[in-house]
C-alpha positions in Angstrom: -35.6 -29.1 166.6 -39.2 -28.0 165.4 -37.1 -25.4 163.3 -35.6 -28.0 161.4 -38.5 -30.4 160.8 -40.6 -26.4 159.8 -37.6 -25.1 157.2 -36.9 -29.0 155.9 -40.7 -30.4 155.7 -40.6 -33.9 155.2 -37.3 -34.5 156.7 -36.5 -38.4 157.6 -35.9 -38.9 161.5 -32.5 -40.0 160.3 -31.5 -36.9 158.9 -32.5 -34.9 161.5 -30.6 -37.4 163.7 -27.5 -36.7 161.5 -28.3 -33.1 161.1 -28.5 -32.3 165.2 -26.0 -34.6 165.8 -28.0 -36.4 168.2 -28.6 -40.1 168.7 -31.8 -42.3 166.8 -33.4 -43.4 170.0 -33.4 -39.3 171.6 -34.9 -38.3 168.0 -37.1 -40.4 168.3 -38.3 -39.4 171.9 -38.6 -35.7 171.0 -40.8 -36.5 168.0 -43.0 -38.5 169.9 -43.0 -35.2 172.5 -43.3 -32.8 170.0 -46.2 -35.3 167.9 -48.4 -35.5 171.6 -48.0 -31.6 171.6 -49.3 -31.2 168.2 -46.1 -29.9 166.6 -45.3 -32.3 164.3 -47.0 -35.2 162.2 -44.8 -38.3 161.3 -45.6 -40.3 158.0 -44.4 -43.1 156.3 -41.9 -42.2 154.0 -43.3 -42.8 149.9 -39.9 -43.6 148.7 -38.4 -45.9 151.7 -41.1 -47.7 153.9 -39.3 -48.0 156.2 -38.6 -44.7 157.2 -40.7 -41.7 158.6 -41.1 -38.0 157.1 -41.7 -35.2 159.9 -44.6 -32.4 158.7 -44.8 -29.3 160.8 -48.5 -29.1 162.1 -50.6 -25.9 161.5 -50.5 -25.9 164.8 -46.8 -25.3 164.6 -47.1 -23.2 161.6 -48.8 -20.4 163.6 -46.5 -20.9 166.1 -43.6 -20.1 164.2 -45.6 -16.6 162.7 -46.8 -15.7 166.2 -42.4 -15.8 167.0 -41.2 -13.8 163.6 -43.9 -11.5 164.1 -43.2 -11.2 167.7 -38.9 -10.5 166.6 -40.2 -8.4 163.7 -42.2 -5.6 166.3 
């Protein structure tokens, strides 16, 4: 899942809900996992309040360079 909120930053819970194929409430679990680990950030959504955007950390960012560079040895 981090893949998807690193390639599509600022991706709504929603979509990625629609996107996995997976249910609201189990999205919303993993994000709160992936938030505590600090993966991910979750913001309020400018265009629809309601709503939250996931960010990938730079946390997360270096993560995902430490794996391509580790697949690209």
């Amino acid at each position: 899942m981090h893949k998807f909120a690193s390639t599509n930053k600022g991706i709504s819970q929603e979509r990625l809900s629609k996107l996995l194929g997976l249910d609201k409430a189990l999205i919303t679990r993993i994000v709160k996992k992936l938030i505590d680990q600090g993966l991910v950030d979750r913001k309020r959504s400018q265009r629809d309040k309601r709503a939250y955007e996931l960010y990938p950390t730079d946390k997360a960012e270096s993560f995902k360079k430490d794996i391509v560079d580790f697949f690209t040895i």
